[in-house]
TISE-676082 format. One record per residue: residue number from 1; residue in one letter; z, y, x of N, C-alpha, C in turn. Coordinates in Angstrom, 2 decimals. Each point is the difference from the previous one (the first is absolute). Layout:
<NUM,a,<Z,Y,X>,<Z,Y,X>,<Z,Y,X>>
...
END
This chain:
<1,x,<-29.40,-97.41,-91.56>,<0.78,1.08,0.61>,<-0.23,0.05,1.52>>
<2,x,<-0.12,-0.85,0.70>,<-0.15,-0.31,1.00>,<-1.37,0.50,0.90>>
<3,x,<-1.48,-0.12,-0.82>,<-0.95,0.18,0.36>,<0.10,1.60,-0.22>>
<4,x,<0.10,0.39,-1.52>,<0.67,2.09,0.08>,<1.11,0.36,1.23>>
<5,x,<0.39,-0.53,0.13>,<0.64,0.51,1.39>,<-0.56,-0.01,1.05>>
<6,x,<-0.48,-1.15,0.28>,<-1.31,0.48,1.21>,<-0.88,0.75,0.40>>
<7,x,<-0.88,-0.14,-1.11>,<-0.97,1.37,-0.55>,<0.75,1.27,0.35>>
<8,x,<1.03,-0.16,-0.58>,<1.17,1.32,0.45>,<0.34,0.46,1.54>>
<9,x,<-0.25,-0.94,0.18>,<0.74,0.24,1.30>,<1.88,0.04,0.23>>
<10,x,<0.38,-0.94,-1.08>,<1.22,-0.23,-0.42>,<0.50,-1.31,0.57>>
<11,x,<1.13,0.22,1.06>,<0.92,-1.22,0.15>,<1.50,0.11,-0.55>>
<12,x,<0.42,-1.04,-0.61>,<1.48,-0.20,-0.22>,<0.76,-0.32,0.67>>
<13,x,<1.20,0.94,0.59>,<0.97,-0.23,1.18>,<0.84,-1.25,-0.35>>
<14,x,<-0.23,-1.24,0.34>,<0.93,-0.48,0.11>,<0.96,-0.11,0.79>>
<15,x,<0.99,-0.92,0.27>,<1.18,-0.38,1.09>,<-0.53,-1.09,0.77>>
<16,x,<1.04,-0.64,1.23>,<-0.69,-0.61,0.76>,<0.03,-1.85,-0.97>>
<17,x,<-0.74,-0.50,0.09>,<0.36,-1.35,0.46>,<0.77,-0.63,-0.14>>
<18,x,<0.50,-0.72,-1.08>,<1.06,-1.19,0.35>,<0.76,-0.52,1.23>>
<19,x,<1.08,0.47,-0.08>,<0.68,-0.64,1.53>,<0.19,-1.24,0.41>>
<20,x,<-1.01,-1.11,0.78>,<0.08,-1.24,-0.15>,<1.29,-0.87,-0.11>>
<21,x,<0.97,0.94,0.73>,<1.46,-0.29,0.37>,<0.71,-0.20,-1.95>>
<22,x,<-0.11,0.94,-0.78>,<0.36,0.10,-1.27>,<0.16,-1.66,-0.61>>
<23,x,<1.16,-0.17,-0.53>,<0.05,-1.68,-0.56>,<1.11,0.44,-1.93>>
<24,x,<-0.38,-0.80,-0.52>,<0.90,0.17,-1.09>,<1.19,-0.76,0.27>>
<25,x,<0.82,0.39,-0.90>,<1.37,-0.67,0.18>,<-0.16,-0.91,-0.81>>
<26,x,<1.18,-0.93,0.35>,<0.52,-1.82,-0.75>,<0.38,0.69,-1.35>>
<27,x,<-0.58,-0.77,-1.17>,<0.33,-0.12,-1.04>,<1.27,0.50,-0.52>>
<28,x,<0.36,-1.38,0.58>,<1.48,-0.58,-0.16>,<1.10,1.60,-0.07>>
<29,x,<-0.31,0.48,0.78>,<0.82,1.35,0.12>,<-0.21,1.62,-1.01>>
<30,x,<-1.26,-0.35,-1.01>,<-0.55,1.15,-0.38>,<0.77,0.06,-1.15>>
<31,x,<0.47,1.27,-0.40>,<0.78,0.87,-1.07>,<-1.16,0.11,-1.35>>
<32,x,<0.56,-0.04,-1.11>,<-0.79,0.57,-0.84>,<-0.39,1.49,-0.39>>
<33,x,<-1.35,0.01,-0.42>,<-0.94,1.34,-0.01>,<0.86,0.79,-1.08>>
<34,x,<1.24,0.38,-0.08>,<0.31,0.66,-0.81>,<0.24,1.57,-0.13>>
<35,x,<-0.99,0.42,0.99>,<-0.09,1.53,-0.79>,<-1.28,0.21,-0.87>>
<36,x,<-0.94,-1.27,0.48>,<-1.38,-0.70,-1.34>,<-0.69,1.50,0.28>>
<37,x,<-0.39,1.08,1.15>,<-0.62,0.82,-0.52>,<0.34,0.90,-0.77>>
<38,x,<1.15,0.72,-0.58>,<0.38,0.64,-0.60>,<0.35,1.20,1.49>>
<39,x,<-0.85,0.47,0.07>,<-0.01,1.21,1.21>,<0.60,0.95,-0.37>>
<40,x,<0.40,0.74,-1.37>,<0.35,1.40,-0.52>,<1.72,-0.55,0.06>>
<41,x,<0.71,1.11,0.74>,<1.26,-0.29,0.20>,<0.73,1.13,-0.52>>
<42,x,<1.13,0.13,-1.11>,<0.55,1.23,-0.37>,<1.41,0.52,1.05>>
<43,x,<-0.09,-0.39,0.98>,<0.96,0.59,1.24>,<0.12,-0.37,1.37>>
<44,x,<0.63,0.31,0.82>,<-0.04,-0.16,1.48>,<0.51,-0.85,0.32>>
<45,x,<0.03,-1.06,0.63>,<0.68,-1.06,0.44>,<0.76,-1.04,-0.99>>
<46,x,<-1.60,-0.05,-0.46>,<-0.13,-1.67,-1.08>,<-0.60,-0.86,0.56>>
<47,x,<-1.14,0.19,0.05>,<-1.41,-0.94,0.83>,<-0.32,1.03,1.22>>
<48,x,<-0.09,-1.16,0.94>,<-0.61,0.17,1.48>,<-1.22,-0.76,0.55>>
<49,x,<-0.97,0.46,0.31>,<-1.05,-1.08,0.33>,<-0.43,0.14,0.74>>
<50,x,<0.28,-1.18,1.34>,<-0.69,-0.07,1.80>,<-0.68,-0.48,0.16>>
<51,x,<-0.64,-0.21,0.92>,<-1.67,-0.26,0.26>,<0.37,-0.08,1.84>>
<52,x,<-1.07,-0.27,0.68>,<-0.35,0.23,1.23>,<-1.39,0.00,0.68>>
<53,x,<-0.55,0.64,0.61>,<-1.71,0.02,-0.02>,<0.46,-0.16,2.05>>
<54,x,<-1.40,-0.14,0.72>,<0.07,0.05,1.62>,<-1.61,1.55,0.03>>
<55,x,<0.98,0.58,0.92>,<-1.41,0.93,0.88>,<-0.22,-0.75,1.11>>
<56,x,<-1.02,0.79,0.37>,<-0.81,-0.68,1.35>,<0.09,1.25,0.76>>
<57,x,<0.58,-0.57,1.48>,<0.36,1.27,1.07>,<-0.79,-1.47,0.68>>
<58,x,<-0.53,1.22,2.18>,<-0.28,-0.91,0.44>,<0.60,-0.88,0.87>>
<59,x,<1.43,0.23,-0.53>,<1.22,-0.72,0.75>,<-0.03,-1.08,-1.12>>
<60,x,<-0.18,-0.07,-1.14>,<-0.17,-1.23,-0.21>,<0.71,0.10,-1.86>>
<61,x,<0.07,-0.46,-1.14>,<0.77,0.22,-1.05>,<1.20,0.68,-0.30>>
<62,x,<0.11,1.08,-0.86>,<1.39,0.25,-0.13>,<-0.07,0.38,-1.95>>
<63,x,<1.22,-1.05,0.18>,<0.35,-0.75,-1.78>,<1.08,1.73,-0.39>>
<64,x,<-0.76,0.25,-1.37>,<0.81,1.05,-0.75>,<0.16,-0.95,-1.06>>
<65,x,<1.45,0.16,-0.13>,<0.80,-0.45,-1.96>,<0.47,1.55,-0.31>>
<66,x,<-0.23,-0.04,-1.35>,<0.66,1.33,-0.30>,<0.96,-0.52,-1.55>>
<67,x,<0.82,0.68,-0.74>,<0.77,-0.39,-0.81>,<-0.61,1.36,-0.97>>
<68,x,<-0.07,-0.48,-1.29>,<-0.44,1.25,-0.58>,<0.72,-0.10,-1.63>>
<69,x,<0.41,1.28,-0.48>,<0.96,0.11,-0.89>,<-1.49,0.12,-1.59>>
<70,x,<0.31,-0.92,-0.56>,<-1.02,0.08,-1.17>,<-0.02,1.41,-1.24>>
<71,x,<1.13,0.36,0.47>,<0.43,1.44,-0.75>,<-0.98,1.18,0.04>>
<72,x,<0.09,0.23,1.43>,<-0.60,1.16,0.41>,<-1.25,0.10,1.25>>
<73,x,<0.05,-1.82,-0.37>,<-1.15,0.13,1.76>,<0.72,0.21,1.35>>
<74,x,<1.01,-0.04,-0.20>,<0.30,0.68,1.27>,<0.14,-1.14,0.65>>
<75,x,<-0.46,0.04,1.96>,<0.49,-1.34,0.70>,<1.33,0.53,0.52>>
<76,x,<1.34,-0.61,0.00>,<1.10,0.15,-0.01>,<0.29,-0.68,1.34>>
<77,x,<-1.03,-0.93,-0.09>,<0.58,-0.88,1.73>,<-1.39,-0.44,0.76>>
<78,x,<0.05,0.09,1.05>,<-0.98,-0.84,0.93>,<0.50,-0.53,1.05>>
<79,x,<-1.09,-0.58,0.69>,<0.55,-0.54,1.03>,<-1.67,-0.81,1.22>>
<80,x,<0.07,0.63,1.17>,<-1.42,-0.28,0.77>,<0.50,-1.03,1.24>>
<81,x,<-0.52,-1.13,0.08>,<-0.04,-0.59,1.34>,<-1.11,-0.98,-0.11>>
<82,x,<-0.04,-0.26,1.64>,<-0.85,-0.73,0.52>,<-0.16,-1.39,-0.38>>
<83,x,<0.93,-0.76,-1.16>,<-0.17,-1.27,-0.05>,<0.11,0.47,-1.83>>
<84,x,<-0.10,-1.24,-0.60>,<0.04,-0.03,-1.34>,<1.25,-0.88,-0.02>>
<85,x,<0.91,0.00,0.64>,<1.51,-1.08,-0.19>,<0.62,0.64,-1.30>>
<86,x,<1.09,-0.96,-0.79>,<0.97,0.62,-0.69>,<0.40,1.57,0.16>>
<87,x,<-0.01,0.09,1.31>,<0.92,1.08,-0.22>,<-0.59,1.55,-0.39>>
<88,x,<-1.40,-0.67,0.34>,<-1.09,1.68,-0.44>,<0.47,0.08,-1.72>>
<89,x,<0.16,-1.10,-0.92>,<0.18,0.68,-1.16>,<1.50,0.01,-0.10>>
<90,x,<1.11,-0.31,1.19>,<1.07,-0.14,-0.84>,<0.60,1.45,0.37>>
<91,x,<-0.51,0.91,1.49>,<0.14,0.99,0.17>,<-0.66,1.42,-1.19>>
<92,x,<-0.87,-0.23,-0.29>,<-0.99,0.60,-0.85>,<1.21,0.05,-1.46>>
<93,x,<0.61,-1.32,-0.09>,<0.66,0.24,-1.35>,<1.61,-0.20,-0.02>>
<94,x,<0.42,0.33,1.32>,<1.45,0.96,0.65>,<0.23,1.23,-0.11>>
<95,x,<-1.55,0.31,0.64>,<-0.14,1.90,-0.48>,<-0.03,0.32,-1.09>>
<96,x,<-0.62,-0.70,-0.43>,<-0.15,0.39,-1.87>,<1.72,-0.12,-0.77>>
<97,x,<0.70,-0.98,0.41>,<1.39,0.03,-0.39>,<0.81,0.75,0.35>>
<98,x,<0.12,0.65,1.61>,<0.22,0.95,0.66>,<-0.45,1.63,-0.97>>
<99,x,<-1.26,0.09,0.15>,<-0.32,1.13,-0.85>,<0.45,0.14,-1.63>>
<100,x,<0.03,-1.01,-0.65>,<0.64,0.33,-1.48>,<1.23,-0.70,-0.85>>
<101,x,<0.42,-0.63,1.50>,<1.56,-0.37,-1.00>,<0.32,-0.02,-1.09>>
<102,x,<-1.10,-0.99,-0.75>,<-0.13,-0.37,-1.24>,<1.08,-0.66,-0.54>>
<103,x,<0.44,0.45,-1.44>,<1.56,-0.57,-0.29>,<-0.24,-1.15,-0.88>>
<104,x,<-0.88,-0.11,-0.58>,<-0.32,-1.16,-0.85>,<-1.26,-1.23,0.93>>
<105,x,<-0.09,-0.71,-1.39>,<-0.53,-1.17,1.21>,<-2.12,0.47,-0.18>>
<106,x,<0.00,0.18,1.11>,<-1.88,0.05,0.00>,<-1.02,-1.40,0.00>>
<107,x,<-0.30,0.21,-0.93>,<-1.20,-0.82,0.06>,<-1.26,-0.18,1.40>>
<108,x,<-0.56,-0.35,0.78>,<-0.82,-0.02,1.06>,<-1.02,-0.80,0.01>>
<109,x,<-1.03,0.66,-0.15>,<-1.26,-0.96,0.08>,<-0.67,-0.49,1.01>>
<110,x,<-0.79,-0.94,0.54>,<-0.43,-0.65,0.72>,<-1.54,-0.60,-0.21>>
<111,x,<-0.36,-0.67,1.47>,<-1.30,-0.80,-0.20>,<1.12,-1.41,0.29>>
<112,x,<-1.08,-0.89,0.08>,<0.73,-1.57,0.53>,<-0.06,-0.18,1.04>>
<113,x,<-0.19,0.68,1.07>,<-0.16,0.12,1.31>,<1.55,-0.56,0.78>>
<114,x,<-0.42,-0.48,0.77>,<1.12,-1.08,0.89>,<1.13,0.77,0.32>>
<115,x,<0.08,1.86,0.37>,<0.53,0.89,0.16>,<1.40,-0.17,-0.91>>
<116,x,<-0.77,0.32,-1.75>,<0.66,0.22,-1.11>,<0.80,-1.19,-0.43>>
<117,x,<-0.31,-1.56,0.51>,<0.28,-1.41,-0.62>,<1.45,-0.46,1.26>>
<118,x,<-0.39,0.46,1.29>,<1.13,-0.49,0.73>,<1.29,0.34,-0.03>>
<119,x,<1.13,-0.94,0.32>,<1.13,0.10,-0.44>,<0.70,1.61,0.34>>
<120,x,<-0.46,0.48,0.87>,<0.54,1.17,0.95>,<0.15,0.98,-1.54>>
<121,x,<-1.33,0.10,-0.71>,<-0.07,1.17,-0.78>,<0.19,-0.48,-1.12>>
<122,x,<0.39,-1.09,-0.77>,<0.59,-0.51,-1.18>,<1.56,0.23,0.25>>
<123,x,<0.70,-0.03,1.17>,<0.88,0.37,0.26>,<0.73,1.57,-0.24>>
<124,x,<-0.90,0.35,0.67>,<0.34,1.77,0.14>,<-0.16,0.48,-1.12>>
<125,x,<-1.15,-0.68,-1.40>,<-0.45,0.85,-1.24>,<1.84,-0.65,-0.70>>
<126,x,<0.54,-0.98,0.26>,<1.07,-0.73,-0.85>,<1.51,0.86,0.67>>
<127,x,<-0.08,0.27,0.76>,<1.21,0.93,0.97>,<0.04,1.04,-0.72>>
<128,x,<-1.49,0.71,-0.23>,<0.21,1.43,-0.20>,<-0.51,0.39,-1.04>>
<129,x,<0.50,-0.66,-1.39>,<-0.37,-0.21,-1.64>,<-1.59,0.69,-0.17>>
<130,x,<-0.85,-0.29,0.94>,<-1.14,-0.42,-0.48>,<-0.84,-1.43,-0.16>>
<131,x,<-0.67,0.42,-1.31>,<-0.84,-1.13,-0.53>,<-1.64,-0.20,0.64>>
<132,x,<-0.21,-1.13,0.26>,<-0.84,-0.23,-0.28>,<-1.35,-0.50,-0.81>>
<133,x,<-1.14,0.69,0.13>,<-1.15,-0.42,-0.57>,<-1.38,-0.14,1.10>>
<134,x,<-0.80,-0.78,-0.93>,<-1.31,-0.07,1.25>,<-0.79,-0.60,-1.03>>
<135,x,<-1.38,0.97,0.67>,<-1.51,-0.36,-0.80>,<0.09,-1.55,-0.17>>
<136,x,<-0.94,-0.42,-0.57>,<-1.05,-1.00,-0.18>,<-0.85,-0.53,1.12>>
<137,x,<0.14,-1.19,0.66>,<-0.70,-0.19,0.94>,<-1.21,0.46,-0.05>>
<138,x,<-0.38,0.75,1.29>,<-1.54,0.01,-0.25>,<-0.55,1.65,-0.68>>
<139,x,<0.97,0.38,-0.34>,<-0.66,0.84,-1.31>,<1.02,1.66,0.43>>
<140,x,<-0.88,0.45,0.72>,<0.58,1.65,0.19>,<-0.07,0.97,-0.92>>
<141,x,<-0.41,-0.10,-0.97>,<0.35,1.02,-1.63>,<0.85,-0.09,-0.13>>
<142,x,<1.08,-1.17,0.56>,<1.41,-0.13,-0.65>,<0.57,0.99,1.08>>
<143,x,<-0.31,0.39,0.85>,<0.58,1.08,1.17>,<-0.53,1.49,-0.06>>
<144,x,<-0.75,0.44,-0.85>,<-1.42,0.57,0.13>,<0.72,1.32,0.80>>
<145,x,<1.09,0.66,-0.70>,<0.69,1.18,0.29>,<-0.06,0.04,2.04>>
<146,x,<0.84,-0.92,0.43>,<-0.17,-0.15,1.24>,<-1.47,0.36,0.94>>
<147,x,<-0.94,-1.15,-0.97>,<-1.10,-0.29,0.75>,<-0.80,1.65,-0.26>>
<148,x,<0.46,0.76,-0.91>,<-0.75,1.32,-0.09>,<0.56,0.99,1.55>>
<149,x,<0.92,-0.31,0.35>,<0.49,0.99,0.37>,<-0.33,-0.12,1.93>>
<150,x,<-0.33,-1.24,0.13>,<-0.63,-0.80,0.94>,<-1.64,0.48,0.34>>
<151,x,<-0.35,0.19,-1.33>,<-1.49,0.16,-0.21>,<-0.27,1.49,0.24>>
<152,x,<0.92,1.04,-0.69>,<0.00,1.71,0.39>,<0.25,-0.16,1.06>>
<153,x,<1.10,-0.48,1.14>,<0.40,0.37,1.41>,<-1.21,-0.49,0.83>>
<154,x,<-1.01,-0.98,-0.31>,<-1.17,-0.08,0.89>,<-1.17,0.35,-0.17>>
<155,x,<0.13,0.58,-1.37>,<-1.12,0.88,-0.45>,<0.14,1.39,0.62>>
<156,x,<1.32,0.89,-0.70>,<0.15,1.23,0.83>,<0.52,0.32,1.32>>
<157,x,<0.56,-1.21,0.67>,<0.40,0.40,1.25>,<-0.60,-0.89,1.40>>
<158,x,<-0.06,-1.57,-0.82>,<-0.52,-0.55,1.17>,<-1.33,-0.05,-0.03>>
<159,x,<-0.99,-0.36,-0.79>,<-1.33,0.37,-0.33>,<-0.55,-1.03,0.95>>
<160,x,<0.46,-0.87,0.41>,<-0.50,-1.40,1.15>,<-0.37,0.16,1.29>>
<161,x,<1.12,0.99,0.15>,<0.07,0.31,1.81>,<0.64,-1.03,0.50>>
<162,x,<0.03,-0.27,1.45>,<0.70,-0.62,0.84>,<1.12,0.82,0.53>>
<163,x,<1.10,0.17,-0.09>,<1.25,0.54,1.20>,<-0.41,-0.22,0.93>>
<164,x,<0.39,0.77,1.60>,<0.11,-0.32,0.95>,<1.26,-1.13,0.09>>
<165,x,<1.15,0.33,-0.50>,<0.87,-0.20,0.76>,<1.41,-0.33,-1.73>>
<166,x,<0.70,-1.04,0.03>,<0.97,0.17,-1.31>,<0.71,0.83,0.04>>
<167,x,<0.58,0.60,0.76>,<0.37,1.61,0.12>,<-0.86,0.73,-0.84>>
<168,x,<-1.16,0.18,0.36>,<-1.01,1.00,-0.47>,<0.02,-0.28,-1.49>>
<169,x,<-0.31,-1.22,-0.35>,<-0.28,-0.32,-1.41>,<1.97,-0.23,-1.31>>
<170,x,<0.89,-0.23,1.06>,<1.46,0.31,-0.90>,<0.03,1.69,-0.07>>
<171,x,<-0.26,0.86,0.87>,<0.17,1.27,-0.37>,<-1.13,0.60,-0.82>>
<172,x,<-0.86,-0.39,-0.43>,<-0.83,0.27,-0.79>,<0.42,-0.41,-1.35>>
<173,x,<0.16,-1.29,-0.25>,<0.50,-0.75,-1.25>,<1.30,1.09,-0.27>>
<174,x,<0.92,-0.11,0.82>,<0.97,0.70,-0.08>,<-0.24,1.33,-0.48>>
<175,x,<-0.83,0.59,0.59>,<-0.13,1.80,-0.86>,<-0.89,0.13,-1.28>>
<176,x,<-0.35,-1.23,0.09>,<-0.42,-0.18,-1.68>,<0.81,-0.43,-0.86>>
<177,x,<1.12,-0.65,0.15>,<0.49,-0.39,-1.47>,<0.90,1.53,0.11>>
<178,x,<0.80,0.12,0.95>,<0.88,0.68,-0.06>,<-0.22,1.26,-0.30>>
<179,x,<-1.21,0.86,0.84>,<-0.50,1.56,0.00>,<-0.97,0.22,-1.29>>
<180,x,<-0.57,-1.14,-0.53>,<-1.37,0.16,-0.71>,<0.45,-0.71,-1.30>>
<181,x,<0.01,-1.53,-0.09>,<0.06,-0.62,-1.01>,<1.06,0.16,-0.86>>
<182,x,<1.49,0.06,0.31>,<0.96,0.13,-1.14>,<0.19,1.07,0.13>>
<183,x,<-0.37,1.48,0.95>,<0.76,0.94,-0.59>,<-1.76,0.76,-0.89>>
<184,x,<-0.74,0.01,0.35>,<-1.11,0.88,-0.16>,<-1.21,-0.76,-0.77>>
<185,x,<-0.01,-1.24,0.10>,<-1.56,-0.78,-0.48>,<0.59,-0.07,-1.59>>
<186,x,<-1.27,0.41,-0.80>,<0.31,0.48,-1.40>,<-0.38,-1.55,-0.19>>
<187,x,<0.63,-0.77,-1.23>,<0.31,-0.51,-0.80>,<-0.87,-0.51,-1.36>>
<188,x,<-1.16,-0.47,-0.10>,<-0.26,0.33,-1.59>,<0.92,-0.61,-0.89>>
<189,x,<0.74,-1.67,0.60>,<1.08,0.10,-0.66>,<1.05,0.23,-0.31>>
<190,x,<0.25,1.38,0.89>,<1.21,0.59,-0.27>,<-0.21,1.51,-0.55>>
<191,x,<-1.23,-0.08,-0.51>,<-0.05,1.39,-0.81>,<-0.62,1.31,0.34>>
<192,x,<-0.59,-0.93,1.72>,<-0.73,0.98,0.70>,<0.78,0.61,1.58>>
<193,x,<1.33,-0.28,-0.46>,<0.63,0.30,0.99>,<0.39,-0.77,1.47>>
<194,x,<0.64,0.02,0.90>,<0.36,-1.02,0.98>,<0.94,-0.94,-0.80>>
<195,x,<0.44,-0.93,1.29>,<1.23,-0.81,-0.54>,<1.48,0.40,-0.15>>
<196,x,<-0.34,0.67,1.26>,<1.55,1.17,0.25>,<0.32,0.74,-1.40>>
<197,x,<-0.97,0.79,0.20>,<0.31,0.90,-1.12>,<-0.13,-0.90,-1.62>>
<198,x,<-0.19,-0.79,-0.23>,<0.04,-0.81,-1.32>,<1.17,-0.25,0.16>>
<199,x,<0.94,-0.49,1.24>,<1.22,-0.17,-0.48>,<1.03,1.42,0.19>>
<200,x,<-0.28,0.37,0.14>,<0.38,1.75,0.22>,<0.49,0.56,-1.36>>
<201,x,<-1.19,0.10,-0.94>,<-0.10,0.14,-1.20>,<0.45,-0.90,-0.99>>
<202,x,<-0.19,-1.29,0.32>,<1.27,-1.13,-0.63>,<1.35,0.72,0.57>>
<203,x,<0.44,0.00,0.16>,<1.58,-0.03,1.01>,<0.10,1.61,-0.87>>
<204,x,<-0.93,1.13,-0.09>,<0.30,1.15,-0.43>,<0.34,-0.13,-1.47>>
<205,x,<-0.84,-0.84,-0.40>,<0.28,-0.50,-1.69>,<0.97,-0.35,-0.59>>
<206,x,<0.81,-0.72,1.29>,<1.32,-0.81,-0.83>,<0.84,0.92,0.21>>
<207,x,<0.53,0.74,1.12>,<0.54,0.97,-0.20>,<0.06,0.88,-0.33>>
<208,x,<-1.37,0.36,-1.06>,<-0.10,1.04,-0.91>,<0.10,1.82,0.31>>
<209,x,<-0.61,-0.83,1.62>,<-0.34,1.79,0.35>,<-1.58,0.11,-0.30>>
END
């Protein structure tokens, strides 16, 4: 495949680089994988699954977590700063609680990342009747939903530019999930449609208009 692509004149966009900074989390602290991959969710605010990826501006890294509802695709929460501390995912999944004042208890998926294992956010998932889950060391299929959505935002928007400036590169991220991705970017697994509107049409269903 590799040599037909050449001939082609074909390169595959990847993302950047492993962030040398990136470490897995202690064992000792990891939840079991219990959403096992079962990605197809029959409603809104069952399963949630966060992630966090870094862009490259030439001010230097800036860490996106986003929180994403397994229902409809939709990212429900994010959250951008300059460091990868606790609090980039614990903000990222405030908004998300903030935005859907979920009445039952949510399930939340995870990597094993030091983020997801420290006491700060085993705390906050036990406060606010969510559960936790987290991949398989090592093994991002168990996240895949996340890691797709990581993979469209630097395919269609960042395409392996540099930012000037994290300003430049949060208002960009920013008018993509919000202007592009959940209300307008069609869906194949939602039927073709956005995420918005998948739950639009859920929500129209039950009330039987």
């Amino acid at each position: 495949m590799h040599r037909l692509m050449k001939v082609a004149g074909i390169r595959s966009l990847r993302g950047y680089r492993r962030h040398p900074g990136f470490q897995g989390g202690k064992s000792a602290d990891v939840a079991p994988n219990t959403l096992d991959r079962a990605f197809e969710v029959d409603g809104p605010n069952k399963v949630w699954v966060t992630d966090f990826t870094y862009i490259r501006t030439h001010e230097g890294w800036l860490y996106l977590t986003i929180v994403l509802d397994l229902f409809s695709r939709q990212v429900i929460g994010w959250s951008m700063k300059a460091n990868a501390r606790a609090d980039l995912v614990l903000d990222a999944l405030l908004m998300a609680m903030w935005r859907r004042k979920p009445k039952g208890r949510v399930l939340v998926h995870s990597d094993q990342g030091i983020q997801y294992t420290c006491s700060d956010w085993r705390k906050f998932l036990k406060d606010h009747n969510l559960e936790a889950s987290m991949s398989r060391r090592g093994n991002c299929h168990d996240n895949a939903v996340a890691e797709s959505f990581f993979a469209q935002l630097k395919t269609e928007r960042i395409k392996r530019k540099v930012y000037p400036t994290r300003n430049e590169a949060r208002a960009d991220i920013f008018n993509y999930i919000e202007f592009f991705y959940n209300p307008v970017r069609r869906h194949g697994n939602n039927g073709g449609v956005s995420p918005a509107k998948f739950e639009e049409q859920y929500f129209m269903k039950l009330s039987g208009v």
